[in-house]
C-alpha positions in Angstrom: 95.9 142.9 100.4 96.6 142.6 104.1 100.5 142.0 105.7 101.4 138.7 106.6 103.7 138.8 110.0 105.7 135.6 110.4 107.8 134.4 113.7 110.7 132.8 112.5 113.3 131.1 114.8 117.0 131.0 114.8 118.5 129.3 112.0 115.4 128.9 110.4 115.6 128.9 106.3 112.5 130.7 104.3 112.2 130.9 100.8 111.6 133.7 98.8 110.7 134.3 95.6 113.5 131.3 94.6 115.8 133.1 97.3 116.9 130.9 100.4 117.0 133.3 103.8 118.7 132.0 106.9 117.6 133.7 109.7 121.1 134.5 112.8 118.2 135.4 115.1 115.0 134.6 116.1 112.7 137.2 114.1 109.6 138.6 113.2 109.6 139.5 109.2 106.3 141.4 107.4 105.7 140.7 103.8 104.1 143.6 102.6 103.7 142.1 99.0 102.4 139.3 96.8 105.4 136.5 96.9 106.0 132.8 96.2 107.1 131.4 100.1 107.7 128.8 102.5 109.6 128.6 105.5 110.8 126.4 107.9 109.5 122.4 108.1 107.2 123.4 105.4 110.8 123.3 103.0 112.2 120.0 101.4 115.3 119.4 101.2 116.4 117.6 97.8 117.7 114.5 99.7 114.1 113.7 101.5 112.6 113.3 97.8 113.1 109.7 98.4 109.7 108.1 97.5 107.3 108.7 94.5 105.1 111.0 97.0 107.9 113.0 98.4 109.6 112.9 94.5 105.5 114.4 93.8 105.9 117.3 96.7 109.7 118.1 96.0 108.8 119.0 91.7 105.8 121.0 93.5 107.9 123.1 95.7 110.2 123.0 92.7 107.4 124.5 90.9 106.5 127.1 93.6 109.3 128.6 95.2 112.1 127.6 92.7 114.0 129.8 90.2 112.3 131.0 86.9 113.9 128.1 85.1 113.4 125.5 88.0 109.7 126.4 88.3 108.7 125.5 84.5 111.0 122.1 84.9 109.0 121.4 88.2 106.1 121.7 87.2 106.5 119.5 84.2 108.3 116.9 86.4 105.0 116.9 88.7 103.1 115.9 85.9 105.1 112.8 84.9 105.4 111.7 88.6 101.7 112.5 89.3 101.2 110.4 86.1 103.9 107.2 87.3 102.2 107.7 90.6 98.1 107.4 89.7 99.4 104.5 87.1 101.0 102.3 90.1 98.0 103.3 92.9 95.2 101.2 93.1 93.5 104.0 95.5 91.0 105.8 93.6 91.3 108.4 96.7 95.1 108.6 95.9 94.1 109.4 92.1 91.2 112.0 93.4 93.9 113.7 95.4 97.1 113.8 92.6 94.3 115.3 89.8 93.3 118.2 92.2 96.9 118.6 93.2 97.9 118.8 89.7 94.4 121.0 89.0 95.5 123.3 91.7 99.4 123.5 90.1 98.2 124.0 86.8 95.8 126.9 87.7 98.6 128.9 89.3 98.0 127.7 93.0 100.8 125.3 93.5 101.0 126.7 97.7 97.2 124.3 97.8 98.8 121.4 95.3 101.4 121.2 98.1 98.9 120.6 100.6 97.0 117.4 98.7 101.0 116.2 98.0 101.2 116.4 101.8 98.1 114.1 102.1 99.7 111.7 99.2 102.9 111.7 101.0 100.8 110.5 104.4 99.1 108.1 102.4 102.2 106.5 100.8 103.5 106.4 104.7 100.5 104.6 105.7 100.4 101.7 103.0 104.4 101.8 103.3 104.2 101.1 107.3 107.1 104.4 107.2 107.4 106.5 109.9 108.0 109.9 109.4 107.9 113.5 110.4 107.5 115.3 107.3 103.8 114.3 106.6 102.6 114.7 109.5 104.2 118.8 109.9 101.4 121.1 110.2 100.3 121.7 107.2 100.5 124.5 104.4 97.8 126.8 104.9 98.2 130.4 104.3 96.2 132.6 106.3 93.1 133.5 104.7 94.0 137.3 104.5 97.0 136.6 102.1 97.1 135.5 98.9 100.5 133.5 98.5 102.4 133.6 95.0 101.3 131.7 91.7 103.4 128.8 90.8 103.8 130.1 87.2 107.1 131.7 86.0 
């Protein structure tokens, strides 16, 4: 497995393994191993879960990067929302998207399951007529010579 270097700016926040990092100083950090990660924009905080998409992303992250008990609780929360959420749609797209992300979860690659929520959350802006930054961040896509963590505890 290759390194992964990552540029990380003053008071940036990255998450490790279920372990928030706040960075004094602008950085440059090598992970040298196998870990469950985000960092920066990529990060929800609990009080932007504040629609069923962002509710769908939030269990997701929950189910990547949180604690040994919060990923098994995330992930089942992710099913029921995915489940709420393909019930009230009428996009068959929408439903397309939330099976793969929940395909993708459930087969231990929750860092791709957060990149369809990030499509379902830009949907849901779209149809909503909401503005907003977080779905339209750049979006989660390790570099192809890394393999980022499972989602599974």
């Amino acid at each position: 497995m290759s390194n992964l270097v990552l540029e990380l700016r003053q008071g940036e926040v990255m998450i490790v393994n279920g372990a928030p990092i706040r960075f004094r100083t602008k950085t440059r950090i090598e992970l040298t191993a196998k870990a469950r990660f985000l960092f920066g924009k990529q990060i929800m905080p609990p009080d932007q879960a504040d629609s069923p998409a962002r509710r769908i992303y939030f269990a997701l992250q929950s189910a990547y990067i949180g604690t040994e008990d919060e990923r098994a609780g995330g992930l089942l929360a992710a099913r029921d929302l995915i489940g709420a959420f393909k019930d009230a749609t009428t996009s068959e797209l929408a439903r397309d998207i939330l099976d793969r992300a929940l395909l993708a979860a459930e087969s231990d690659d929750c860092y791709q399951a957060l990149k369809l929520a990030r499509r379902i959350m830009r949907h849901e802006d779209a149809v909503l007529g909401r503005n907003s930054d977080l779905a339209d961040r750049t979006p989660l896509a390790p570099p192809e010579r890394i393999h980022p963590g499972s989602c599974r505890p």
